[in-house]
C-alpha positions as CSV (number, residue, x, y, z in Angstrom):
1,X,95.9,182.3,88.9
2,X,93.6,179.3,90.4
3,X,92.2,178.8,86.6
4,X,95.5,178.0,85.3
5,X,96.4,174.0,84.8
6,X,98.4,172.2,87.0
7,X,100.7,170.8,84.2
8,X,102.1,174.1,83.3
9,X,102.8,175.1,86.6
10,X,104.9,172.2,87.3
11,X,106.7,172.7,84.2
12,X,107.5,176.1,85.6
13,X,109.1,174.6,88.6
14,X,111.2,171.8,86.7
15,X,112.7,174.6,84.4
16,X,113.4,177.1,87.5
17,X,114.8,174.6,89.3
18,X,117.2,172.9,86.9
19,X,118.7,176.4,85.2
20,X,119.7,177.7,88.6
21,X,121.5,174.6,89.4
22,X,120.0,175.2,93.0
23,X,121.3,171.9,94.4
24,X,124.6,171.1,96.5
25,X,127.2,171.4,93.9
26,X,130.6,173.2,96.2
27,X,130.5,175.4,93.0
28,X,127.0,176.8,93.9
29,X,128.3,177.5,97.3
30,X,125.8,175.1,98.7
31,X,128.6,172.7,100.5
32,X,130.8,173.3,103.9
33,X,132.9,171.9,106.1
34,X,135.7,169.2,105.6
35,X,135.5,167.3,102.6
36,X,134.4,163.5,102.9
37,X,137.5,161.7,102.6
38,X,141.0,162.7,102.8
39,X,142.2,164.4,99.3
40,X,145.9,165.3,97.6
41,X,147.0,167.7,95.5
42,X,150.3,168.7,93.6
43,X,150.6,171.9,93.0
44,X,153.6,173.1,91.0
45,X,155.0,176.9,90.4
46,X,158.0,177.8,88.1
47,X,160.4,180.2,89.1
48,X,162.4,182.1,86.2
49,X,166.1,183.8,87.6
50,X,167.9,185.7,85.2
51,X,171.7,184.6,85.5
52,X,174.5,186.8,85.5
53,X,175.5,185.3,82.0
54,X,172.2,186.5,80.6
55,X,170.6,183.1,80.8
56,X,167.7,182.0,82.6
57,X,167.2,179.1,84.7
58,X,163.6,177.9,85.3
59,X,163.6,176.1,88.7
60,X,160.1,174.0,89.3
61,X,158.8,173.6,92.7
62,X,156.1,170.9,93.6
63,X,154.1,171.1,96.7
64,X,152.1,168.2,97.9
65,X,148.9,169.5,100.2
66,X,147.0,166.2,102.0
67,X,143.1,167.2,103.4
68,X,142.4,165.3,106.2
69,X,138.8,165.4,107.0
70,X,137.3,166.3,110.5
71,X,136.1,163.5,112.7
72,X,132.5,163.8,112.6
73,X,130.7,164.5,115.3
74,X,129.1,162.0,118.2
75,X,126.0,160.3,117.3
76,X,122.6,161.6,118.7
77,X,119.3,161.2,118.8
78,X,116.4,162.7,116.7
79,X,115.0,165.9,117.6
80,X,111.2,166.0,118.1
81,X,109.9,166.7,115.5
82,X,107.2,169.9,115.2
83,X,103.6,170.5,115.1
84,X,103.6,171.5,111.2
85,X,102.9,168.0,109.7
86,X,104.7,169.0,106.8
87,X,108.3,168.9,108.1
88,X,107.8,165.1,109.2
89,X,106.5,164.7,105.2
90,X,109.6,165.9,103.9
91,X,112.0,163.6,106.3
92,X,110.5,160.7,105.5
93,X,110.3,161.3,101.9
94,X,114.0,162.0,101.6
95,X,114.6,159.2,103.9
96,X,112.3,156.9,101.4
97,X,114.7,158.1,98.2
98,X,117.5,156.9,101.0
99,X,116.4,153.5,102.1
100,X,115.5,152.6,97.8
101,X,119.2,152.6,97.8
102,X,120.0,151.1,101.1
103,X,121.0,154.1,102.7
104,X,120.4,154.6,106.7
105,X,117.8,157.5,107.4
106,X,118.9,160.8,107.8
107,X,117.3,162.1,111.5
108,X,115.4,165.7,111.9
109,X,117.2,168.6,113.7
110,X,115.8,171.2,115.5
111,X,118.9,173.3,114.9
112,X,119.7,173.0,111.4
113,X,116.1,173.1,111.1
114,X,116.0,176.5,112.4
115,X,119.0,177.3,110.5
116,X,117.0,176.2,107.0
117,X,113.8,177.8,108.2
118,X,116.1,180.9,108.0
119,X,117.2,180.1,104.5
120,X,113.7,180.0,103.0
121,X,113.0,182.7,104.9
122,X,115.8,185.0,103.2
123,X,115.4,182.9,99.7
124,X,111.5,184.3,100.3
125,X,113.4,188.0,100.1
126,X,116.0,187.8,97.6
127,X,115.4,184.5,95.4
128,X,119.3,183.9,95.1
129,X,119.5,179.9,95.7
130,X,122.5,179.3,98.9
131,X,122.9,183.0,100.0
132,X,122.1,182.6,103.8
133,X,123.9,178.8,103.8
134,X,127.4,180.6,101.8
135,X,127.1,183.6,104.7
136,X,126.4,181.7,107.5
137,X,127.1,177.4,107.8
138,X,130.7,177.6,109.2
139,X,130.0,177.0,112.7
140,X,126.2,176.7,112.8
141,X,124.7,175.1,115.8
142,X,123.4,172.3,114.9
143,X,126.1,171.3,112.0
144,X,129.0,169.0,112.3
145,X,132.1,168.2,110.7
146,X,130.8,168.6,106.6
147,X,127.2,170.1,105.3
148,X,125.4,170.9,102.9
149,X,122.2,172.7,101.4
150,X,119.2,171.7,98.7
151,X,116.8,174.4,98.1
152,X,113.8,174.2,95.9
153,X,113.2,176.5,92.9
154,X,114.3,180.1,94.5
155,X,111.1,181.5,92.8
156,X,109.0,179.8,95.3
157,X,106.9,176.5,94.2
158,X,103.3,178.0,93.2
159,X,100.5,176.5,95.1
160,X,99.6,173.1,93.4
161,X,96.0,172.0,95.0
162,X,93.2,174.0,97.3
163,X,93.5,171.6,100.1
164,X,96.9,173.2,102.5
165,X,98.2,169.8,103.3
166,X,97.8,167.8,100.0
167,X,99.2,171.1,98.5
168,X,102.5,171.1,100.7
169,X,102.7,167.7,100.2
170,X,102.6,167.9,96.3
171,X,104.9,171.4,96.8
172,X,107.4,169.1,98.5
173,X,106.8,166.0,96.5
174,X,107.6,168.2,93.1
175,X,110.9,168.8,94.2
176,X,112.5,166.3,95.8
177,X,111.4,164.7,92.3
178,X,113.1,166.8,90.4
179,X,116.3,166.7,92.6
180,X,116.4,163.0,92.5
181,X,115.8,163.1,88.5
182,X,119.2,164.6,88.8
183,X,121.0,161.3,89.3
184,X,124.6,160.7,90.5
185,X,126.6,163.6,89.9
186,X,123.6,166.4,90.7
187,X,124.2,168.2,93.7
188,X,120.6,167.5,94.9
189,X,120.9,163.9,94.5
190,X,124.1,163.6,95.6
191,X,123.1,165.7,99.1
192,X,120.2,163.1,99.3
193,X,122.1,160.0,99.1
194,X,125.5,161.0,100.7
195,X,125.9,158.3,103.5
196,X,128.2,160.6,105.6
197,X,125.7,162.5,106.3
198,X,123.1,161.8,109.6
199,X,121.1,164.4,110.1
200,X,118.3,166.7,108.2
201,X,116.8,170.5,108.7
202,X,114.0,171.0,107.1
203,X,112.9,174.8,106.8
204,X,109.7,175.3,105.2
205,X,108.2,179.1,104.6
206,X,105.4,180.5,102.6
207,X,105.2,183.3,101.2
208,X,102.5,184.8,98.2
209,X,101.0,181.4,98.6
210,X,104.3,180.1,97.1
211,X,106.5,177.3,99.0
212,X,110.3,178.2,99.6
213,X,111.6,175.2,100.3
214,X,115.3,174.0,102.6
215,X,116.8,171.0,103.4
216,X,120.0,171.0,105.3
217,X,122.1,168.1,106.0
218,X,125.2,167.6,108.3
219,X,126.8,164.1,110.0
């Protein structure tokens, strides 16, 4: 395993990650609460009556349904943030991606934190991508009014240098790349730069030398 190159390995990663579509699209079930901004639909149904005369009548009914989104919640202050170094790395490299395109930075919480560190944990077990966020989000301490969930490749990120630091570093590095490669319109990158959202978990969790990777954001 520790002869193989470092190319393919990262190749491995950018294909895992990009075929699962492991980012924060509502389709992947990566997304919850109230939507970002207020939303109407028109929904229409047709209802066929048979007359008495043997005709039908075909009578269409509209219905109009307005989303009004949740307040979000009252601002706070950061969390402190742990002993494993590694956690800082990954909110201030997100935050770097954020303030590149003039976005405020998103501030560490130990609740959602615990929450994602419970993500990776289960994505550790069962490798499907948004399993513990789809179960368990609604409600969550730590989570406001909307949230939402990037996870790295649900394969786990293979070990990508002998030192433990620069390796998590690169790990981490790897794939907030290849969530930002996404561009507008990704679920990753979108998750990344939505400015509604305020706060970060960050739940980091190793397993066979491989890096399972959460980031959970809420405003």
């Amino acid at each position: 395993m520790l002869a193989r190159p470092l190319a393919p390995l990262i190749a491995a990663s950018l294909v895992a990650c990009t075929v699962t579509s492991c980012g924060g699209a509502t389709a992947t079930g990566s997304s919850a609460g109230a939507p970002s901004s207020g939303d109407e639909s028109v929904e229409e149904r047709v209802v066929i009556e048979k007359q008495p005369d043997g005709s039908v009548k075909k009578t269409t009914i509209r219905t109009t349904r307005r989303t009004v989104p949740a307040p979000a919640p009252p601002a706070r202050p950061a969390d402190p943030f742990p002993s494993d170094p590694l956690v800082k790395y990954n909110v201030d490299r997100v935050n770097a991606y954020r303030a590149a395109k003039g976005l405020a930075p998103l501030l560490y919480d130990a609740k959602i934190s615990a929450f994602a560190r419970r993500g990776s944990e289960q994505l550790a077990r069962d490798h499907v991508a948004h399993a513990h966020f789809a179960a368990n989000a609604q409600g969550a301490p730590g989570f406001g009014s909307r949230a939402a969930e990037n996870q790295g490749d649900p394969r786990g990120v293979p070990a990508l240098d002998s030192e433990p630091r620069k390796n998590g570093q690169k790990q981490i590095d790897v794939m907030l790349k290849l969530m930002m490669d996404e561009g507008p319109g990704g679920g990753h990158y979108d998750n990344m730069m939505n400015a509604r959202f305020r706060r970060i978990g960050i739940g980091l969790f190793y397993a066979g030398g491989k890096l399972y990777m959460t980031n959970d954001f809420s405003d």
